[in-house]
C-alpha positions, 0 to 999 in steps of 0.5 A: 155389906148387906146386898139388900142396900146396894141400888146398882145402875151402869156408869161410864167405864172410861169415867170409872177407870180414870177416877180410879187410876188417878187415886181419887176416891169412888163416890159409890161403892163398885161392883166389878165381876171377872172371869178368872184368867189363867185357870188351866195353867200351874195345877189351877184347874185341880183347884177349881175341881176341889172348888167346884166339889166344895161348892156342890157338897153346900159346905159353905161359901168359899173364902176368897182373896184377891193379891197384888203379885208384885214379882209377876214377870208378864205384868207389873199389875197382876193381881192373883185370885186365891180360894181357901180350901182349907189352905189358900191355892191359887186360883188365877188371876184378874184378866188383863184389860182390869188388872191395874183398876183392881189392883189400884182398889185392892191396895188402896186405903180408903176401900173396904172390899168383899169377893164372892164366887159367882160361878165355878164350873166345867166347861164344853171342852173339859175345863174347870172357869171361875167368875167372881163378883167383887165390891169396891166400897168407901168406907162409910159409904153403904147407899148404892153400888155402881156396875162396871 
């Protein structure tokens, strides 16, 4: 979708939740941006090295996806965040507090969804973070995006 057209204003956060976990279909697309959890466990921060390196080389923007991790023994509604350099790595996950409002749009029909890095890079103490923006639209819906 072509950001140009998206007219973003802030909404309830309670109302957007609950419309969401109730199965009720968004009447504007939603733009939500995260910091990535989970970025300096399992090989994560080798990952956003390679990212940041890509991204500092302008080879292109970096593709990624967002996946339901069903078999996750710490939360039923993880969701991962996967980067494709090349292969697709994990990259972390959706924070907590958000997970079960993402999971519900990523998994639901009736959306079309675009995930765009917002930032990669080092932080004071050494270690790699990550935040993403993503957009939650209606399909057949492109007239103005709503920021939770």
């Amino acid at each position: 979708m072509d950001p140009r057209v998206l007219k973003e204003e802030i909404v309830n956060k309670e109302e957007f939740e609950f419309t969401v976990k109730s199965g009720k279909l968004l009447e504007h697309p939603a733009t939500i941006r995260f910091r990535v959890n989970g970025v300096t466990f399992e090989g994560r921060q080798e990952v956003l090295k390679e990212l940041d390196e890509f991204v500092s080389q302008q080879i292109g923007d970096a593709e990624l996806m967002l996946k339901a991790d069903e078999d996750n023994e710490y939360d039923k509604n993880a969701v991962a965040v996967y980067v494709n350099l090349g292969k697709w790595k994990q990259a972390g996950f959706v924070p907590k507090d958000g997970a079960e409002v993402i999971k519900k749009l990523i998994k639901h029909d009736g959306y079309d969804s675009s995930f765009k890095l917002d930032w990669v890079s080092k932080g004071n103490k050494g270690n790699y973070g990550m935040q993403i923006v993503s957009v939650f639209t209606p399909k057949g819906n492109v007239v103005e995006s709503v920021v939770y």
